[in-house]
RODO-2510 file (C-alpha; in nm, 4 decimals, decimal comma):
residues 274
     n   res          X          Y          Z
     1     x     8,3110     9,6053     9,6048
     2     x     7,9923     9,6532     9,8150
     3     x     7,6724     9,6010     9,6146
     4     x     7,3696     9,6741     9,7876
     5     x     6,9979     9,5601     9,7249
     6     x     6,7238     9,7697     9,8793
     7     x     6,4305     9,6137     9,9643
     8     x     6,1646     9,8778     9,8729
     9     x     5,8195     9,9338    10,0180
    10     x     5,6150    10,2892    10,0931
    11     x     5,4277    10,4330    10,3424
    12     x     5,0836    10,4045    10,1399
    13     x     4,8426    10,1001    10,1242
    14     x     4,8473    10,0979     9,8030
    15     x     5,2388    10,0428     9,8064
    16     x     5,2404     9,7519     9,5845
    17     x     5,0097     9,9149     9,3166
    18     x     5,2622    10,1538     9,2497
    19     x     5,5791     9,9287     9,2785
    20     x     5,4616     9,7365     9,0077
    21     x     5,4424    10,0893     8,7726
    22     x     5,8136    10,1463     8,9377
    23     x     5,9638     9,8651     8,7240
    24     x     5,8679    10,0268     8,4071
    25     x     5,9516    10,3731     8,5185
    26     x     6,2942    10,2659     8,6598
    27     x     6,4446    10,0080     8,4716
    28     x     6,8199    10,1388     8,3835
    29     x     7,1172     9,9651     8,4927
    30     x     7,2546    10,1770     8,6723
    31     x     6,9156    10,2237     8,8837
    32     x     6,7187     9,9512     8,8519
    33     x     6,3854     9,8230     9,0111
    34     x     6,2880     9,4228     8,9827
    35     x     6,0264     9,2095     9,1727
    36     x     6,1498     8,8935     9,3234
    37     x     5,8863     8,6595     9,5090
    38     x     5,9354     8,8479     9,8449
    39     x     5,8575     9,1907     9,6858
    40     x     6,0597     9,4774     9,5095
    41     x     6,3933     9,5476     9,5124
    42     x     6,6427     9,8964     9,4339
    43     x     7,0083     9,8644     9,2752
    44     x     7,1622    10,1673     9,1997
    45     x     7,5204    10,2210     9,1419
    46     x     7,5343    10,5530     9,3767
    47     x     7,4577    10,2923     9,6907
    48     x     7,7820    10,0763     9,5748
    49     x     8,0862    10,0691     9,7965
    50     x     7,9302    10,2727    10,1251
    51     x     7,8558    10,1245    10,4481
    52     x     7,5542    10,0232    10,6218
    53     x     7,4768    10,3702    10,7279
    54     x     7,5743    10,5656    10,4098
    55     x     7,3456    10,3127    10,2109
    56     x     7,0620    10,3884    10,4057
    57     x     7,0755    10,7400    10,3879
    58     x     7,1521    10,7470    10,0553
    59     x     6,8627    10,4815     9,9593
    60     x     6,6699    10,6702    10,1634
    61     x     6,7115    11,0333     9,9431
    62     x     6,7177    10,8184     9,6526
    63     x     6,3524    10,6878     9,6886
    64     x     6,2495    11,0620     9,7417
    65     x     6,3344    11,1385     9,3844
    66     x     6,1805    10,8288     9,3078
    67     x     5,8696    10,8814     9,4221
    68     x     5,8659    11,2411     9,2899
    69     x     5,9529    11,1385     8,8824
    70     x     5,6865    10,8412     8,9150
    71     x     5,3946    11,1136     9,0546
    72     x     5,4897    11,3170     8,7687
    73     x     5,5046    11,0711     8,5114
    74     x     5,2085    10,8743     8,6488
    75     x     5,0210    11,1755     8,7541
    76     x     4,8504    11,0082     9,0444
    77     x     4,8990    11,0687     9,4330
    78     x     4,8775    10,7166     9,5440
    79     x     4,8995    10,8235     9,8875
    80     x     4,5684    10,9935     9,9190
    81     x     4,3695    10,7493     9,7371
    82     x     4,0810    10,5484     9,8818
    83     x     4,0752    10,1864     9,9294
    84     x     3,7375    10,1219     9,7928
    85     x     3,8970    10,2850     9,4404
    86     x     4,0817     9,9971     9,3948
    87     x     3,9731     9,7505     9,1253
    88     x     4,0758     9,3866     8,9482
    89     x     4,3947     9,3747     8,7127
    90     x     4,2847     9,2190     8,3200
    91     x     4,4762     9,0883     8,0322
    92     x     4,3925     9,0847     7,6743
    93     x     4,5271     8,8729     7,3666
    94     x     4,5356     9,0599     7,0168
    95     x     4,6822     8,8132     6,7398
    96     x     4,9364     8,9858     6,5072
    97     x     4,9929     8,7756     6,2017
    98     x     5,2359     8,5063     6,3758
    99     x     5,3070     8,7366     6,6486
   100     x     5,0721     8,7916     6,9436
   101     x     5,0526     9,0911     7,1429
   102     x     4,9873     9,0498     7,5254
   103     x     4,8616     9,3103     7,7432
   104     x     4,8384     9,3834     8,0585
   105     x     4,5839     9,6444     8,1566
   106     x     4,6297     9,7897     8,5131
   107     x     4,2734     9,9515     8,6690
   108     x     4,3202    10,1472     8,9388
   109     x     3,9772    10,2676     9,0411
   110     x     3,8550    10,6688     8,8637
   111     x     4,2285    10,7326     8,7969
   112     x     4,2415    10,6643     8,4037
   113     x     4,6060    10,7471     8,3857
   114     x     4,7370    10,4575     8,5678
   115     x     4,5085    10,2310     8,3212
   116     x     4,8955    10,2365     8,1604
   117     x     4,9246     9,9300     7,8914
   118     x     5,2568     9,7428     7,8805
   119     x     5,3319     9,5242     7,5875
   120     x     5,5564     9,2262     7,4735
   121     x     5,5893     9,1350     7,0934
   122     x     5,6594     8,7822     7,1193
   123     x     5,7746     8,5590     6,7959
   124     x     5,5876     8,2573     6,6676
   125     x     5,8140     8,0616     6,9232
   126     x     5,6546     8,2613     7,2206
   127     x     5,9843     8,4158     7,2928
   128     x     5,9819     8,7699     7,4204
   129     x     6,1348     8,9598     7,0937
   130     x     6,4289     9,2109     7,2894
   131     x     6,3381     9,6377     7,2363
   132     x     6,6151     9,8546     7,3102
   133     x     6,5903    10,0533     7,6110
   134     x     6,4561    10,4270     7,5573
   135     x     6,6198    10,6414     7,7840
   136     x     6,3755    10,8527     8,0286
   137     x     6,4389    11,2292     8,0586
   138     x     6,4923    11,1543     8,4451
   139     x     6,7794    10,9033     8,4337
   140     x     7,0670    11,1729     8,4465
   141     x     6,9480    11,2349     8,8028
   142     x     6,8834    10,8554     8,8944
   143     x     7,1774    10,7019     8,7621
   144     x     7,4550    10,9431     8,8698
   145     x     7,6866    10,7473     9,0792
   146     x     7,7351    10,9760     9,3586
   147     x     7,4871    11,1909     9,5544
   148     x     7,5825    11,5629     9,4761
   149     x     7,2110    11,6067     9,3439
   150     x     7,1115    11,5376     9,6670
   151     x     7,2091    11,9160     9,8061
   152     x     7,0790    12,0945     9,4967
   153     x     6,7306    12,3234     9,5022
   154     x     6,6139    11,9775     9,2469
   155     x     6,5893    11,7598     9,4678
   156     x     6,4364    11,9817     9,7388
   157     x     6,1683    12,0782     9,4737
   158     x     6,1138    11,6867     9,3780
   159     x     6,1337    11,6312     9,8130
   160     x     5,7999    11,8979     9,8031
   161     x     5,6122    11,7241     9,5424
   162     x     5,7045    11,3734     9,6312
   163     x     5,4920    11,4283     9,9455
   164     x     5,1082    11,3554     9,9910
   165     x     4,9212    11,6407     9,7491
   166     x     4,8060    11,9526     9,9724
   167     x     4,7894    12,3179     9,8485
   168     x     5,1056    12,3870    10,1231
   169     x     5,3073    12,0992     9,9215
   170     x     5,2267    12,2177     9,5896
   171     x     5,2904    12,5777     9,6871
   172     x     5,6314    12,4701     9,8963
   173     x     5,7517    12,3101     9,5546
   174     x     5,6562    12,5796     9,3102
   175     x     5,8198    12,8296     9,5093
   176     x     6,1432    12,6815     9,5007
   177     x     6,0885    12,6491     9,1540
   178     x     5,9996    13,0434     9,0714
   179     x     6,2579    13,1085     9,3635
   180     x     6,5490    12,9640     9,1476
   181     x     6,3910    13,1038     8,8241
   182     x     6,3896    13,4550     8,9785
   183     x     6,0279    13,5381     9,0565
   184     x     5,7249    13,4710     8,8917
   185     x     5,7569    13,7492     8,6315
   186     x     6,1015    13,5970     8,5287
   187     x     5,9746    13,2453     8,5385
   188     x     5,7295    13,3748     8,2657
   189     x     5,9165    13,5745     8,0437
   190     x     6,2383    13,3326     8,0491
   191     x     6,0060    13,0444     7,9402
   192     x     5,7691    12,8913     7,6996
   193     x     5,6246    12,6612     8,0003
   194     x     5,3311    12,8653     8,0437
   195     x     5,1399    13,1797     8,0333
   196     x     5,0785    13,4765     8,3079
   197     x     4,7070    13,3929     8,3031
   198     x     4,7880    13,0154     8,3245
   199     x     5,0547    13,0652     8,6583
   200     x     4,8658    13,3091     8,8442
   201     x     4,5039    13,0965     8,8021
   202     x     4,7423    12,8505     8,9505
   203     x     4,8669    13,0364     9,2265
   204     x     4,5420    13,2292     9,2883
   205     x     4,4022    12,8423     9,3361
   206     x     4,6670    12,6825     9,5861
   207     x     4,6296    12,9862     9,7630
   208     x     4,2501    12,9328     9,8212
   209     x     4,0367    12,8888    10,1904
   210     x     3,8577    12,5738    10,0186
   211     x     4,1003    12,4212     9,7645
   212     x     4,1818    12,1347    10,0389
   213     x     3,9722    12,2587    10,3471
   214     x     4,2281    12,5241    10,4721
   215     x     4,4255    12,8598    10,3226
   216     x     4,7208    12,9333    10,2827
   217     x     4,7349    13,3393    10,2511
   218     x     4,3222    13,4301    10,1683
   219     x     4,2181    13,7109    10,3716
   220     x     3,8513    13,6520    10,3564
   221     x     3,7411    13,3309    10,2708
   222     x     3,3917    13,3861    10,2328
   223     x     3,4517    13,6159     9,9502
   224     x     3,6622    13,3855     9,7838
   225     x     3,4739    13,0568     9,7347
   226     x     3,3043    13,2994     9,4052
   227     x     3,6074    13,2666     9,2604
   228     x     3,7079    13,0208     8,9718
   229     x     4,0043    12,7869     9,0604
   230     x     4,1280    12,4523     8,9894
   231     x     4,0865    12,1646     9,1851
   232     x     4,3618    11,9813     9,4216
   233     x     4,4858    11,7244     9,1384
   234     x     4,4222    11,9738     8,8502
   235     x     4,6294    12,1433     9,0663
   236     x     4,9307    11,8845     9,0818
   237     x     4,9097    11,7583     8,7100
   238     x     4,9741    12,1217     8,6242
   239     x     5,2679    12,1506     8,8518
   240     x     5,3965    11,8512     8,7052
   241     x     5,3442    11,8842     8,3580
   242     x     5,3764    12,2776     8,3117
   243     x     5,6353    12,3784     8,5722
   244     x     5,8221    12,0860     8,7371
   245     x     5,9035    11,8959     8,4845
   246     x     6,0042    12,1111     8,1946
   247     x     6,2217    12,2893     8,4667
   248     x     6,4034    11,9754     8,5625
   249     x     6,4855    11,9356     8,1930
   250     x     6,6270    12,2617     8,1997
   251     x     6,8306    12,2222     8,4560
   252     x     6,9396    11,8849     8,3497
   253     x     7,0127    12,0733     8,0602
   254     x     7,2257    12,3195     8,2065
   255     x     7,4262    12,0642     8,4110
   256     x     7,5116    11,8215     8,1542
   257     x     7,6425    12,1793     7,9598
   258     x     7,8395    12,2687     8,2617
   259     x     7,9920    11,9009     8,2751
   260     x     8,0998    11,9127     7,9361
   261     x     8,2499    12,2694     7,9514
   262     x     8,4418    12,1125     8,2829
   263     x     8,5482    11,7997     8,1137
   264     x     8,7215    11,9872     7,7650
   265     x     8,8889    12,2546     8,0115
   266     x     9,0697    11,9417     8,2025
   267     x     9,1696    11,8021     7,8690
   268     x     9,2995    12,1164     7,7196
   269     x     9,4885    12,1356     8,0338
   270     x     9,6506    11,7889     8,0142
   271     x     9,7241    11,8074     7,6372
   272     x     9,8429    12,1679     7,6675
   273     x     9,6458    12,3170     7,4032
   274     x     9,5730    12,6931     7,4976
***
């Protein structure tokens, strides 16, 4: 059996920044990140037993997702940060009775979300105390073992979003999202995800001469800059959080239904039960 390991790295200077976040976000065993002393490495058991080729092309759709879950659970586009935004790491001690607490507090310049604590209950020993796993609402796409989701309108959306924020990215991945959802009235009214008012201010906005220095469909961009919108990453944190990620769990949803249905038809088939 071929088992690969992927050296990782991405096209953004501040690469190892969000590598580090990676090994938190990605940590099952079937698709796992780790940090060795020459960087950051990928294992996932859809790369096993292909060649050279097929690994790379696979790895290479693989970190697409990748990159798309961690924007949406980290809610930062590293790659149109500045460098000057960037700022120390610190660590704190908090004493717990005979356990202590240590934390590691990541800064990443104005961006509060990636100020993300991790934290290790150690005993009176200083032995890291083991925590179960929780399972993240994006491993059923990561740690299938085969690349089907590769050719589904999921991964194209998560391809969109995965790329550095503009109003042409955003609007590329929401309309494969209302696209496969039927159209924006069905999107609404099949949902709980969010309101008219809430999905057309965020169309009207992506659609805007100004939201990132060029429009997409405004016929007179003068007259629009009166107009209310929301900015570039209010923008993306509500595609994320309103519309891209409640529709993946749906879908993932959906599948795993489909999967089941599949697998009890093939047993009532082999045990002959009509």
């Amino acid at each position: 059996m071929t088992r690969w390991e992927i050296s990782l790295s991405l096209s953004h200077r501040f690469s190892p920044v969000e590598l580090e976040e990676w090994l938190d976000l990605f940590n099952s065993p079937a698709c796992k990140v780790t940090r060795k002393k020459d960087g950051f490495y990928l294992t996932a058991c859809r790369l096993e037993n292909l060649d050279y080729d097929e690994m790379y092309k696979s790895a290479k759709k693989l970190k697409i997702m990748m990159r798309g879950f961690a924007k949406i659970e980290l809610g930062i586009d590293f790659q149109s940060r500045e460098h000057e935004a960037e700022e120390d790491f610190g660590v704190r001690e908090y004493k717990d009775g005979e356990s202590a607490i240590y934390a590691r507090a990541k800064s990443v310049g104005s961006v509060t979300s990636a100020g993300k604590v991790t934290a290790h209950i150690v005993d009176k020993n200083g032995n890291v105390r083991h925590q179960k796993r929780q399972e993240h609402w994006y491993d059923y796409y990561l740690d299938r073992c085969d690349d089907w989701i590769d050719s589904t309108v999921m991964f194209k959306a998560l391809e969109y979003f995965a790329q550095k924020t503009t109003a042409f990215a955003l609007g590329w991945a929401y309309e494969t999202i209302e696209n496969d959802e039927g159209g924006f009235y069905k999107l609404v009214r099949s949902n709980k995800w969010v309101t008219e008012n809430e999905l057309g201010f965020f169309t009207d906005s992506i659609n805007r001469y100004d939201i990132d220095g060029h429009g997409r469909h405004v016929e007179n961009p003068k007259d629009d800059y009166l107009r209310p919108k929301m900015s570039l990453p209010e923008a993306q944190t509500f595609l994320a959080e309103k519309l891209l990620k409640p529709w993946l769990i749906n879908k993932r949803e959906l599948f795993k239904l489909a999967e089941g249905e599949a697998i009890a038809k093939y047993l009532f088939h082999k045990l002959n039960i009509n």
